[in-house]
PQR file with spaces between the fields and no chain letter, atoms N, CA, C, O and H, PARSE charges and radii, in Angstrom:
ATOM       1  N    UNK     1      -1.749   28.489  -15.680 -0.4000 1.5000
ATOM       2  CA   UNK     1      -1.933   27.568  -14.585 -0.0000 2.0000
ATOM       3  C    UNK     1      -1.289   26.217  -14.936  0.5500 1.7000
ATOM       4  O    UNK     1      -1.520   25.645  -16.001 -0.5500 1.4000
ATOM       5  N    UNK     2      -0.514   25.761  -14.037 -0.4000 1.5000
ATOM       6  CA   UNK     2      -0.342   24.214  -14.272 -0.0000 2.0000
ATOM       7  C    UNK     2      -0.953   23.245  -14.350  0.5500 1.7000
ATOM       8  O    UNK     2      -2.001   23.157  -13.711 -0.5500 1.4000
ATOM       9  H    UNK     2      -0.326   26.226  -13.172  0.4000 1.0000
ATOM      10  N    UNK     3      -0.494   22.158  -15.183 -0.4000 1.5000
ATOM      11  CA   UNK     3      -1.562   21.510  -15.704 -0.0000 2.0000
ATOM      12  C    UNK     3      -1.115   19.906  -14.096  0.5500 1.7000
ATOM      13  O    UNK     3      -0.093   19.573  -13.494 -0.5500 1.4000
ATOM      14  H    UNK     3       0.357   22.229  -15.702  0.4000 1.0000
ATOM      15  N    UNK     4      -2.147   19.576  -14.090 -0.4000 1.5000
ATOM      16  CA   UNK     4      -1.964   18.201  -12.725 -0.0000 2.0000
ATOM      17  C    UNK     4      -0.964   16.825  -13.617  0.5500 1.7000
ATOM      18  O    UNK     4      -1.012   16.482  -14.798 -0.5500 1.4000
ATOM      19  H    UNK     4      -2.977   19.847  -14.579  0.4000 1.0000
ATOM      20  N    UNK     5      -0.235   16.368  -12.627 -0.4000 1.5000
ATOM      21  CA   UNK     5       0.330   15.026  -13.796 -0.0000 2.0000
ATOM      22  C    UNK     5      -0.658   14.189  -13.084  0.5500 1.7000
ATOM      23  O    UNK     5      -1.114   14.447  -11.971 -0.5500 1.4000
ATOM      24  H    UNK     5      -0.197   16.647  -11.667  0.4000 1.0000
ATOM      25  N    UNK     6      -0.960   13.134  -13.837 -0.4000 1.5000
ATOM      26  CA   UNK     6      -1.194   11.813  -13.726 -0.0000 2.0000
ATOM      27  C    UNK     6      -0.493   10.876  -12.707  0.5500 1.7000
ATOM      28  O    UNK     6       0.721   10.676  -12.673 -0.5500 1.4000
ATOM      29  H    UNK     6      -0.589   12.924  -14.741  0.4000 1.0000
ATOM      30  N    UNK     7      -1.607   10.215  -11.712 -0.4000 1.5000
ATOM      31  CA   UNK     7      -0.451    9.330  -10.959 -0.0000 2.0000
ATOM      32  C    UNK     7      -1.040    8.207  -11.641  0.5500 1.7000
ATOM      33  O    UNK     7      -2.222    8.088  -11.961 -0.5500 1.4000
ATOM      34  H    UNK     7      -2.594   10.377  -11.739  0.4000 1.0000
ATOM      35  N    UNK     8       0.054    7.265  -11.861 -0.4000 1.5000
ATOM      36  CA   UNK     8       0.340    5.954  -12.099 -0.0000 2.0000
ATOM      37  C    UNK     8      -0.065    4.819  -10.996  0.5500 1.7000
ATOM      38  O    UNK     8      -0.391    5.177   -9.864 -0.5500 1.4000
ATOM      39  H    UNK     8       1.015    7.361  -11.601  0.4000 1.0000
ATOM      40  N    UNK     9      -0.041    3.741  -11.282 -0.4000 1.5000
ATOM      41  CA   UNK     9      -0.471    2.916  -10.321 -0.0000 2.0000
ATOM      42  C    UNK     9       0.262    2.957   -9.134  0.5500 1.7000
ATOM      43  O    UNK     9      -0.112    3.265   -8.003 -0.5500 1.4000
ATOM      44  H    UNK     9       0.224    3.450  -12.201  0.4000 1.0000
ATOM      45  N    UNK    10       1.436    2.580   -9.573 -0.4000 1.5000
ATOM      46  CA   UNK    10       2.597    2.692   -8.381 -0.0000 2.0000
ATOM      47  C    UNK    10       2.743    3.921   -7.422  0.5500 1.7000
ATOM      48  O    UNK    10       3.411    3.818   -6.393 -0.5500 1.4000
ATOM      49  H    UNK    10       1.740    2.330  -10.493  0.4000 1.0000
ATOM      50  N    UNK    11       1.952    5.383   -7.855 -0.4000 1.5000
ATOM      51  CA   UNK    11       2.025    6.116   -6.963 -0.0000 2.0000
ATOM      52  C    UNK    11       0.885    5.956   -5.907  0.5500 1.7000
ATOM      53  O    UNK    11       0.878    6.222   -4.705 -0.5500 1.4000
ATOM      54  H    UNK    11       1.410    5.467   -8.690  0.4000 1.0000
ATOM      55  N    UNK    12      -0.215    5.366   -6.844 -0.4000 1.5000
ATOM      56  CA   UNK    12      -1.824    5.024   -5.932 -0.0000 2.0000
ATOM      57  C    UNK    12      -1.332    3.993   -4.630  0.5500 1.7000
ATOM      58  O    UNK    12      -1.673    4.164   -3.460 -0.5500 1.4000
ATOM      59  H    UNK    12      -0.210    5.150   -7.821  0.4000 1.0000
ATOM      60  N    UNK    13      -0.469    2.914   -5.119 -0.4000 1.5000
ATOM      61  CA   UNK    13      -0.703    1.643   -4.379 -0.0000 2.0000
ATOM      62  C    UNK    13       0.072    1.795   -3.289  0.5500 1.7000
ATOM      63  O    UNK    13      -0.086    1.044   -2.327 -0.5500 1.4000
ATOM      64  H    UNK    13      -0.192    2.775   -6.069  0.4000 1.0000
ATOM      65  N    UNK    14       1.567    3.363   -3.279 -0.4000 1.5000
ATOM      66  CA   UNK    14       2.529    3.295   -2.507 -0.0000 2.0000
ATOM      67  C    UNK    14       1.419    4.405   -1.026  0.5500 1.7000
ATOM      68  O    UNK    14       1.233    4.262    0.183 -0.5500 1.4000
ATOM      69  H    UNK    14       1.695    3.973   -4.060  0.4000 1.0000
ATOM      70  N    UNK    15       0.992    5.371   -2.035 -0.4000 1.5000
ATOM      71  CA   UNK    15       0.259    6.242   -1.040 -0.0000 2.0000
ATOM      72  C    UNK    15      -0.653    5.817    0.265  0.5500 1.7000
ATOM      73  O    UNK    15      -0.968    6.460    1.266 -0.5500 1.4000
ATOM      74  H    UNK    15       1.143    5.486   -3.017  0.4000 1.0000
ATOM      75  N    UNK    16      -0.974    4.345   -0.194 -0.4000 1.5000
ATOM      76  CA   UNK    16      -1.737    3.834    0.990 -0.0000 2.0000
ATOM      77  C    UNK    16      -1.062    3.887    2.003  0.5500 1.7000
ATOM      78  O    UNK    16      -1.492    4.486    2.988 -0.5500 1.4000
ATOM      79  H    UNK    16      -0.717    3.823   -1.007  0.4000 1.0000
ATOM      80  N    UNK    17      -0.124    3.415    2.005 -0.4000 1.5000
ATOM      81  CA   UNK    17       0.940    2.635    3.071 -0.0000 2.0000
ATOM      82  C    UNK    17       2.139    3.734    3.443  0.5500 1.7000
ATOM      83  O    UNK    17       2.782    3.533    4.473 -0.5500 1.4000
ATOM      84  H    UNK    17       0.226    2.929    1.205  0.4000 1.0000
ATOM      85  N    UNK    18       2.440    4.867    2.635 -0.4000 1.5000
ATOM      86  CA   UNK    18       3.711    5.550    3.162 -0.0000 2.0000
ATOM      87  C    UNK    18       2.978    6.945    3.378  0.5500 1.7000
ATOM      88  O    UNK    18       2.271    7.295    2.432 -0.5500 1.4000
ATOM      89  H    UNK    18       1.919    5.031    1.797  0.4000 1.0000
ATOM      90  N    UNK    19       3.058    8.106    4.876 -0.4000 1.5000
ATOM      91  CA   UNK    19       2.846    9.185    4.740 -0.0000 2.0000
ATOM      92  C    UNK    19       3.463   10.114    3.554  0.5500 1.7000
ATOM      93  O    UNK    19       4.631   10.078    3.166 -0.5500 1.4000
ATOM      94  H    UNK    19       3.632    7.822    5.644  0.4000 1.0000
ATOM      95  N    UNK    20       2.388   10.984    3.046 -0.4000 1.5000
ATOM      96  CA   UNK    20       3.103   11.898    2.507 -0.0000 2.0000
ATOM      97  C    UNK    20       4.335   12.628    2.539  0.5500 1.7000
ATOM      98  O    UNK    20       4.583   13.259    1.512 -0.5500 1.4000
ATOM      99  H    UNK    20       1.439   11.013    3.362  0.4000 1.0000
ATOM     100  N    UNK    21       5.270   12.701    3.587 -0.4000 1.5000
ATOM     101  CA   UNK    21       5.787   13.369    3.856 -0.0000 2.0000
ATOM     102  C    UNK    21       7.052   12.655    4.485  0.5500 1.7000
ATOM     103  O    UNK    21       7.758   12.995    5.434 -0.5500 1.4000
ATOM     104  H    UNK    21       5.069   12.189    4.422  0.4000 1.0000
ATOM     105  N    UNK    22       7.121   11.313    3.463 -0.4000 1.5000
ATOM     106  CA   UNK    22       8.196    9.976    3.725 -0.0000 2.0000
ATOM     107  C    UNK    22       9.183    9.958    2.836  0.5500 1.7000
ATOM     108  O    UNK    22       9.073    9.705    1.637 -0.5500 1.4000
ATOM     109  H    UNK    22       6.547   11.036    2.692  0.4000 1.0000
ATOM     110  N    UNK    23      10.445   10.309    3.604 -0.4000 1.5000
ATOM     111  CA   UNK    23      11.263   10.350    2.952 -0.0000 2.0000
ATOM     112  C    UNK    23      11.708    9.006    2.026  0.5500 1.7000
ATOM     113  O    UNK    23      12.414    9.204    1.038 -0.5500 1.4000
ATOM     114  H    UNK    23      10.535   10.515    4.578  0.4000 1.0000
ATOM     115  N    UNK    24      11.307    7.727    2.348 -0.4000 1.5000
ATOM     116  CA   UNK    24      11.168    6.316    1.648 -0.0000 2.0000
ATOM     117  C    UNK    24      10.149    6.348    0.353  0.5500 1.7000
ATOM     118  O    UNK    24      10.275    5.738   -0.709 -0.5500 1.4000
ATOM     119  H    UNK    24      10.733    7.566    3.151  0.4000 1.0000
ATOM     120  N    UNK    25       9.178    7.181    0.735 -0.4000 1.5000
ATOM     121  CA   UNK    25       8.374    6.990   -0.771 -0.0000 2.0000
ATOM     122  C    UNK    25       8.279    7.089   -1.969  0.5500 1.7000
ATOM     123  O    UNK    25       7.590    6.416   -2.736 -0.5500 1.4000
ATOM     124  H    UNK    25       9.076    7.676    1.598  0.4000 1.0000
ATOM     125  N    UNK    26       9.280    8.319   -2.282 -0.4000 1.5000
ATOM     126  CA   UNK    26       9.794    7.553   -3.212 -0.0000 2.0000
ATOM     127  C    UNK    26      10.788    6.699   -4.147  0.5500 1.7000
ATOM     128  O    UNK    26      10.874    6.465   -5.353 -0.5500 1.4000
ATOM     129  H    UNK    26       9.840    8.866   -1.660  0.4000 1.0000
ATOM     130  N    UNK    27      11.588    6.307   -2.825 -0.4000 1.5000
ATOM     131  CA   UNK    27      12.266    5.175   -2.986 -0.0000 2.0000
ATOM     132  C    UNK    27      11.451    3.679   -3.334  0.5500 1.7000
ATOM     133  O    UNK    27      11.710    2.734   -4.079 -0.5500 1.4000
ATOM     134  H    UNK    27      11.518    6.497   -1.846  0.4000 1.0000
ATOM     135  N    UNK    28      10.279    4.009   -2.340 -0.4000 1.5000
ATOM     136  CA   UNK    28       9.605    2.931   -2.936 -0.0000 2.0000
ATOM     137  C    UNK    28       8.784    2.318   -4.232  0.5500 1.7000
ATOM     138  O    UNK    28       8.663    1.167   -4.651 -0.5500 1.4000
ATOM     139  H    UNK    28      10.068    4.776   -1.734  0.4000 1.0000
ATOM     140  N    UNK    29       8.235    3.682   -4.714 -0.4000 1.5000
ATOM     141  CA   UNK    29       8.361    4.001   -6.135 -0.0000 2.0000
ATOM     142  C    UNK    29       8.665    3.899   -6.802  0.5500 1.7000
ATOM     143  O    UNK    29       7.907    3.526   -7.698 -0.5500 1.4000
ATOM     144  H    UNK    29       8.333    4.617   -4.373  0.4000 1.0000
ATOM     145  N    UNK    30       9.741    4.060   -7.036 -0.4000 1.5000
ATOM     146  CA   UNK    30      11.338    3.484   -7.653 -0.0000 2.0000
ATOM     147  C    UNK    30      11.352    2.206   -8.074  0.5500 1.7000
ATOM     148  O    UNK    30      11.580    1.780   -9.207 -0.5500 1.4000
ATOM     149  H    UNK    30      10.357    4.362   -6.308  0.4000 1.0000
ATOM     150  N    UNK    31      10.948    1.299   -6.538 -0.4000 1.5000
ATOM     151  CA   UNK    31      11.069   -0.341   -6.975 -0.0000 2.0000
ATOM     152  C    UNK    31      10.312   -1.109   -7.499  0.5500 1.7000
ATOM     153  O    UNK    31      10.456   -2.179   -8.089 -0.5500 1.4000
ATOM     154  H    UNK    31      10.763    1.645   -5.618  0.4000 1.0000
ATOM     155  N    UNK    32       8.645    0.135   -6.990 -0.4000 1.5000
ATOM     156  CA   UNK    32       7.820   -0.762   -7.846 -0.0000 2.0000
ATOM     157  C    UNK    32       7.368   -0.187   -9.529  0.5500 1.7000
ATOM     158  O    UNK    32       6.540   -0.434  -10.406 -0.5500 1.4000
ATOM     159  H    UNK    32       8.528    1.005   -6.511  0.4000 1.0000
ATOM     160  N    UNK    33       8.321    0.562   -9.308 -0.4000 1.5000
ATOM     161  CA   UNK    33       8.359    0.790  -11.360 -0.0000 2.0000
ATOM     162  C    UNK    33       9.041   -0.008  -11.833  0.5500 1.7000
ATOM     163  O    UNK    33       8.565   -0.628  -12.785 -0.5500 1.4000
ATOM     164  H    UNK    33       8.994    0.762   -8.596  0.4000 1.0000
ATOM     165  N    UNK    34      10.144   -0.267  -11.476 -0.4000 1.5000
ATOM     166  CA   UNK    34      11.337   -1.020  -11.615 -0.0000 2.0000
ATOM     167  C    UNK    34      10.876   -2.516  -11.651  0.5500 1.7000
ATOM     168  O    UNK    34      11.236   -3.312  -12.518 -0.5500 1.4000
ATOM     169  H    UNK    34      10.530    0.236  -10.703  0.4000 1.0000
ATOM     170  N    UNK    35       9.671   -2.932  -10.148 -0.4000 1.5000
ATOM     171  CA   UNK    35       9.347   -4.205  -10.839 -0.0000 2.0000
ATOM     172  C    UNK    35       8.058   -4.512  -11.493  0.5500 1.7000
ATOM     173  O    UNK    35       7.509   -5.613  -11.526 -0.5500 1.4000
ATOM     174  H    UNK    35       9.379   -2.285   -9.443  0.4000 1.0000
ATOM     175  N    UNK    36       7.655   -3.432  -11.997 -0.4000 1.5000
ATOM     176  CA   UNK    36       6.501   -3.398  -13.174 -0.0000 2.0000
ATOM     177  C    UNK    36       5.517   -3.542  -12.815  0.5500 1.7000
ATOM     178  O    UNK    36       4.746   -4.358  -13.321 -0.5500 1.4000
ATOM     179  H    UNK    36       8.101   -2.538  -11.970  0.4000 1.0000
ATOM     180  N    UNK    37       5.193   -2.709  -11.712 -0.4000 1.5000
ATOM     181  CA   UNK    37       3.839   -2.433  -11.547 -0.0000 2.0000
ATOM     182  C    UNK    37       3.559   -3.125  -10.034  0.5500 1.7000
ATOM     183  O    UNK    37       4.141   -4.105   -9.570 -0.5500 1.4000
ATOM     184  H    UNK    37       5.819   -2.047  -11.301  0.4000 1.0000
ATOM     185  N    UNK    38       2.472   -2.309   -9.391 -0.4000 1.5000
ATOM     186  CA   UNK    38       2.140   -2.649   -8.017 -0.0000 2.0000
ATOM     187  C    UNK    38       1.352   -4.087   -7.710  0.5500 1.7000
ATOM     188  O    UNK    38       0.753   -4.278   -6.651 -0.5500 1.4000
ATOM     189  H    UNK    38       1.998   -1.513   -9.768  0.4000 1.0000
ATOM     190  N    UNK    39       1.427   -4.961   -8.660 -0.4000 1.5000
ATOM     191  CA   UNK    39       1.257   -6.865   -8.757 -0.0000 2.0000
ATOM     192  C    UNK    39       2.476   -7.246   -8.730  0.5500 1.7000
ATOM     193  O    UNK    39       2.507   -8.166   -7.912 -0.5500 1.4000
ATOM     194  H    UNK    39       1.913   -4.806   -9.520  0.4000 1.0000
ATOM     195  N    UNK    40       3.746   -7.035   -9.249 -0.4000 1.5000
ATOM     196  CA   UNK    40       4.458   -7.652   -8.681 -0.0000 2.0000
ATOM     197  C    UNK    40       5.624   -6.967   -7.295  0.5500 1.7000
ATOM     198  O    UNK    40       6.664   -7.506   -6.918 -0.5500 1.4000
ATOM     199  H    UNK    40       3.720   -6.288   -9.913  0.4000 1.0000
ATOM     200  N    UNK    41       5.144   -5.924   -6.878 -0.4000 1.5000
ATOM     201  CA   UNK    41       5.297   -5.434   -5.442 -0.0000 2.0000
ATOM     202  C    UNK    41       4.494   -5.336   -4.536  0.5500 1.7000
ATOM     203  O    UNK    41       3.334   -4.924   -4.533 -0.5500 1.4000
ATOM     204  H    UNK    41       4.299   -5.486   -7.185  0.4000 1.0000
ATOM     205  N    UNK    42       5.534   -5.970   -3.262 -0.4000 1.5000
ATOM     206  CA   UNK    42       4.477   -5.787   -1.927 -0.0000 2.0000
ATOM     207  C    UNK    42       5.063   -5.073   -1.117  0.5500 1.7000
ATOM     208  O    UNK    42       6.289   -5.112   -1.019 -0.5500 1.4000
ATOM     209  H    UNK    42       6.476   -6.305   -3.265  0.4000 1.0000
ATOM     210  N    UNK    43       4.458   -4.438   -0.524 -0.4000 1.5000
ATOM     211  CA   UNK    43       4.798   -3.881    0.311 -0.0000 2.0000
ATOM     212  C    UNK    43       4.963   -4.502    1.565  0.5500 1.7000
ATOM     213  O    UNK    43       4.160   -5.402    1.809 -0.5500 1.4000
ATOM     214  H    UNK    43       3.462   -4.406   -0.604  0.4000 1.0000
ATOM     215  N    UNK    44       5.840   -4.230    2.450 -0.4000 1.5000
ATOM     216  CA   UNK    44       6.615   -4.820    3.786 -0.0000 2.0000
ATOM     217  C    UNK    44       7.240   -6.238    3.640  0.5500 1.7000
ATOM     218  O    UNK    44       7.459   -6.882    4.666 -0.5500 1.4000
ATOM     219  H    UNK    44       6.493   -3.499    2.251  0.4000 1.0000
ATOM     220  N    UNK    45       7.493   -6.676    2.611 -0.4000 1.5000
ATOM     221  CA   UNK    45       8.658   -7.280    2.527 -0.0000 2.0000
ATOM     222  C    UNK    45       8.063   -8.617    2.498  0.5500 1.7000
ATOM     223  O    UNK    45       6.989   -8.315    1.977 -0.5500 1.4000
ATOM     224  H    UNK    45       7.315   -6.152    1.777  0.4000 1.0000
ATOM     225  N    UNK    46       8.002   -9.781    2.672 -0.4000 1.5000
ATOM     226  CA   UNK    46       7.673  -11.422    2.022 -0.0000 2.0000
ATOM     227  C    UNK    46       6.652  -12.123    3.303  0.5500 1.7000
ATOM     228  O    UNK    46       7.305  -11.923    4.327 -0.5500 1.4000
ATOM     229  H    UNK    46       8.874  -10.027    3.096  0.4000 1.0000
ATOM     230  N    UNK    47       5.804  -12.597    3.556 -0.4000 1.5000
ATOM     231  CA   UNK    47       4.868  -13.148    4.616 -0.0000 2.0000
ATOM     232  C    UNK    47       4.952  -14.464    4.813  0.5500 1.7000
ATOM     233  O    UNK    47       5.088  -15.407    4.034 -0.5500 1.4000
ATOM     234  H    UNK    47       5.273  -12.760    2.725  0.4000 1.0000
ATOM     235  N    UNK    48       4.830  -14.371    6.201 -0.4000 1.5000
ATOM     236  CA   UNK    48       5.298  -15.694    6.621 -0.0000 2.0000
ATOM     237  C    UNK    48       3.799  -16.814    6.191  0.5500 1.7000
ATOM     238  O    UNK    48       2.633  -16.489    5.969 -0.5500 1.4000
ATOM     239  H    UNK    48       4.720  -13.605    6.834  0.4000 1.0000
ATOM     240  N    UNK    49       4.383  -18.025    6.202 -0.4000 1.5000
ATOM     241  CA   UNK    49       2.706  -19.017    5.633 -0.0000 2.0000
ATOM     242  C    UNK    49       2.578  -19.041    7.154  0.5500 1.7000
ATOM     243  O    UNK    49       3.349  -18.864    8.096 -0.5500 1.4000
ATOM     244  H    UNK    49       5.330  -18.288    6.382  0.4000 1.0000
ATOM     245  N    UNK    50       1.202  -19.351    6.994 -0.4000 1.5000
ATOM     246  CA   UNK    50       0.284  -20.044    8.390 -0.0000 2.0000
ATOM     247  C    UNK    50       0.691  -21.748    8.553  0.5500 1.7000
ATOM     248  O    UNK    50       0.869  -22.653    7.738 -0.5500 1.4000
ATOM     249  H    UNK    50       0.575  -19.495    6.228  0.4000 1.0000
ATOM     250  N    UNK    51       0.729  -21.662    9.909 -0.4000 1.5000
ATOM     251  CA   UNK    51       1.078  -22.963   10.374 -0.0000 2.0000
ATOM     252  C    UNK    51       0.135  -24.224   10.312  0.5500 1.7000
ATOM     253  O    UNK    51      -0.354  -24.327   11.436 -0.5500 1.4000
ATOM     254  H    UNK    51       0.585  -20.926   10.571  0.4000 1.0000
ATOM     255  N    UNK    52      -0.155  -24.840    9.811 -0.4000 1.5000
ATOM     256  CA   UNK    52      -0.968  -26.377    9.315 -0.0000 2.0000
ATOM     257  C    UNK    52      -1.973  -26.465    9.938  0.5500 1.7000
ATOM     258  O    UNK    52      -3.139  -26.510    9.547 -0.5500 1.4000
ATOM     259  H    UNK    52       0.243  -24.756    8.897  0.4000 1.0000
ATOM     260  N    UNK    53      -1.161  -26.519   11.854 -0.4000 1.5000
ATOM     261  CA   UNK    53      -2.000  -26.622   12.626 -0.0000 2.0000
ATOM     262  C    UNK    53      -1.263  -28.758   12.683  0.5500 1.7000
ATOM     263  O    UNK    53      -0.360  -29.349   12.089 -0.5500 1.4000
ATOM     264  H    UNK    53      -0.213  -26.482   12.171  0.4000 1.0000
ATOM     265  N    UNK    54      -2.319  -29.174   13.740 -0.4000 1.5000
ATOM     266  CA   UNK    54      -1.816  -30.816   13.545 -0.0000 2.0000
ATOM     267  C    UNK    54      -1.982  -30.920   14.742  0.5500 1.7000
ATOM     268  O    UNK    54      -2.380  -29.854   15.211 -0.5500 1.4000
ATOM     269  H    UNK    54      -3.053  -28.695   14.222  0.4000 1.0000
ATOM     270  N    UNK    55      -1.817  -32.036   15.788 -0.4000 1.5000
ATOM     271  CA   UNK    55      -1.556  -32.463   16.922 -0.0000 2.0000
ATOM     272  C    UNK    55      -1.070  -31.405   17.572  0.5500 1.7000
ATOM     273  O    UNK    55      -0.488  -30.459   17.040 -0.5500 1.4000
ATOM     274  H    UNK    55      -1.493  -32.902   15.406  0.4000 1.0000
ATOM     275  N    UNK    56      -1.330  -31.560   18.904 -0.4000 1.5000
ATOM     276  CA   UNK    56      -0.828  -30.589   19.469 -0.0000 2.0000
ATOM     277  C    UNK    56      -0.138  -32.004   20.927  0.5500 1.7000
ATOM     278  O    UNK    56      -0.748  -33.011   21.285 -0.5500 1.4000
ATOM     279  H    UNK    56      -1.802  -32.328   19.336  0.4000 1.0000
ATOM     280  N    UNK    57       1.165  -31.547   21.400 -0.4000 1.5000
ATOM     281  CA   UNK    57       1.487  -32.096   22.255 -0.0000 2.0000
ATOM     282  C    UNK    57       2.067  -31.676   23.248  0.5500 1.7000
ATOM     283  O    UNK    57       3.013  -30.957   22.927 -0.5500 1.4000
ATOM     284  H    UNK    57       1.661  -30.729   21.109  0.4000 1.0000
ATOM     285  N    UNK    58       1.827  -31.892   25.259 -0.4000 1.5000
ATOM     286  CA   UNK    58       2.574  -31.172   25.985 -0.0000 2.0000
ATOM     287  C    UNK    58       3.874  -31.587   25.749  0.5500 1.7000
ATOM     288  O    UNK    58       4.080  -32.740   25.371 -0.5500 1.4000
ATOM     289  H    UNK    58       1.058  -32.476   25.519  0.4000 1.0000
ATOM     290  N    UNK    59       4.991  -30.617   25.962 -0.4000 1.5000
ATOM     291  CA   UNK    59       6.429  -31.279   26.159 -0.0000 2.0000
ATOM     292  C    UNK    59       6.919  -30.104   26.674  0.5500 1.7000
ATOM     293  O    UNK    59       6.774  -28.967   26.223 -0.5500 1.4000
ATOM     294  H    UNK    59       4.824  -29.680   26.269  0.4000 1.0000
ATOM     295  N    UNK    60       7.511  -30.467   27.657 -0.4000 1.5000
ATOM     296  CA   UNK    60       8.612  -29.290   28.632 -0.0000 2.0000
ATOM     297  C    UNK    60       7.853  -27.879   29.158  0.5500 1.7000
ATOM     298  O    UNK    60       7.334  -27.811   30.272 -0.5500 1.4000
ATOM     299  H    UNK    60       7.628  -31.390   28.023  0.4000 1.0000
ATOM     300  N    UNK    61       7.863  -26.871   28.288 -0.4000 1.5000
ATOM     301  CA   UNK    61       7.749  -25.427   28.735 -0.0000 2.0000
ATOM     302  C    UNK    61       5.939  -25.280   28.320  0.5500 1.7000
ATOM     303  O    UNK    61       5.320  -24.371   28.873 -0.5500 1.4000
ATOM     304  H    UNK    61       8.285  -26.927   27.383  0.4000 1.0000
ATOM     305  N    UNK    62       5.549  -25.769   27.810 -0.4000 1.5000
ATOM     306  CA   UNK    62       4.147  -25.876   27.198 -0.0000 2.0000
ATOM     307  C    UNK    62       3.566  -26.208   26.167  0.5500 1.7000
ATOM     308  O    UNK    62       4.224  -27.107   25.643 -0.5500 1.4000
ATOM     309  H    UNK    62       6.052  -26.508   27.361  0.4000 1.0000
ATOM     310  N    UNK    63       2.635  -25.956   25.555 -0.4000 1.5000
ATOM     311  CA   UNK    63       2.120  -27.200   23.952 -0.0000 2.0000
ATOM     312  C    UNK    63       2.685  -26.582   22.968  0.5500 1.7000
ATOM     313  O    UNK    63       2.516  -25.387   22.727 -0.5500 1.4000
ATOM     314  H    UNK    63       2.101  -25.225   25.980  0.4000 1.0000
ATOM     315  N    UNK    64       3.531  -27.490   22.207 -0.4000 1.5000
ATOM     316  CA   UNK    64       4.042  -27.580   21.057 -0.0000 2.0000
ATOM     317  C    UNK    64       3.869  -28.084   20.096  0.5500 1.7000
ATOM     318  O    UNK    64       4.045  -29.263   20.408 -0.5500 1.4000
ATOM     319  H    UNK    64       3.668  -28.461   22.402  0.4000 1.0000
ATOM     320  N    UNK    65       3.550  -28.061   18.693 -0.4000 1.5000
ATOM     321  CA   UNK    65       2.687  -28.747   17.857 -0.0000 2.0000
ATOM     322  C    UNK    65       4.006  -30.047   17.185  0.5500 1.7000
ATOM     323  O    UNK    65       5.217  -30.088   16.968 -0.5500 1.4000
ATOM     324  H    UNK    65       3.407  -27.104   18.441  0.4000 1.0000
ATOM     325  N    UNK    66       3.023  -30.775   17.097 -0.4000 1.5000
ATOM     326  CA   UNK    66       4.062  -32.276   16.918 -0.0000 2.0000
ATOM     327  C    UNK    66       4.512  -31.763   15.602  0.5500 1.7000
ATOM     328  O    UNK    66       5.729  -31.924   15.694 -0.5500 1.4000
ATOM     329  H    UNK    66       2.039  -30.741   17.273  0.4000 1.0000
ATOM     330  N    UNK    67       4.325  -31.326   14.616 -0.4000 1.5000
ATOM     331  CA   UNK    67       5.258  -30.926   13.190 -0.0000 2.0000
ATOM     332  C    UNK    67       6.653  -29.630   13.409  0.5500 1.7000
ATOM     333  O    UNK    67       7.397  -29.090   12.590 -0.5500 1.4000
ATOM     334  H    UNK    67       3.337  -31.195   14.541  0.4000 1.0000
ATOM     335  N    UNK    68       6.517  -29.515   14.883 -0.4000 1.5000
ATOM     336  CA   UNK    68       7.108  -28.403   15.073 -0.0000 2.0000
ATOM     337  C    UNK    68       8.504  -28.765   15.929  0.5500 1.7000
ATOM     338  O    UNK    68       9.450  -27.988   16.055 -0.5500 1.4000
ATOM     339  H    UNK    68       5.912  -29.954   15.548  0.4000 1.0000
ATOM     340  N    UNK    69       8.424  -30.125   16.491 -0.4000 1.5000
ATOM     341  CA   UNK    69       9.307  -30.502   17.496 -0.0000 2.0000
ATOM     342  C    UNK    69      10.835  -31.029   16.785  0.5500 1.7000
ATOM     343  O    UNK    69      11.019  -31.693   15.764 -0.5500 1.4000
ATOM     344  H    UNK    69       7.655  -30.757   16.389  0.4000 1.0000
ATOM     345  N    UNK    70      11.744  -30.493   17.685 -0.4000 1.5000
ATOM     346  CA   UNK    70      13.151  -30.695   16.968 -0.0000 2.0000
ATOM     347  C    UNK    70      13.994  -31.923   17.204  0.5500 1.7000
ATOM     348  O    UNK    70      15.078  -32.047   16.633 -0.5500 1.4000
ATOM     349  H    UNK    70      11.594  -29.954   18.513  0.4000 1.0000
């Protein structure tokens, strides 16, 4: 009988997020071995920050936040 391998972190952390049956997975695998482990990979790519927030002011089409105006 065969013996089971071991999954690694990078296979735990990719399985959340990619169906089994994804041809990307293990490509994605790949990158996060490559960048050493599923802390320094994220998955879907870089997140945008949240906006401050601040004044809010009408101008033209509707409210636009005063840190935001060009």
């Amino acid at each position: 009988m065969a013996e089971k391998t071991k999954k690694d972190a990078c296979y735990k952390h990719i399985s959340r997020y990619m169906p089994k049956n994804s041809a990307y997975r293990s490509g994605h695998m790949v990158k996060c071995r490559n960048a050493g482990g599923p802390s320094n990979y994220r998955m879907g790519g870089s997140r945008q920050k949240k906006s401050t927030g601040g004044p809010v002011t009408i101008r033209g089409q509707g409210a636009v936040m005063a840190n935001r105006l060009r």
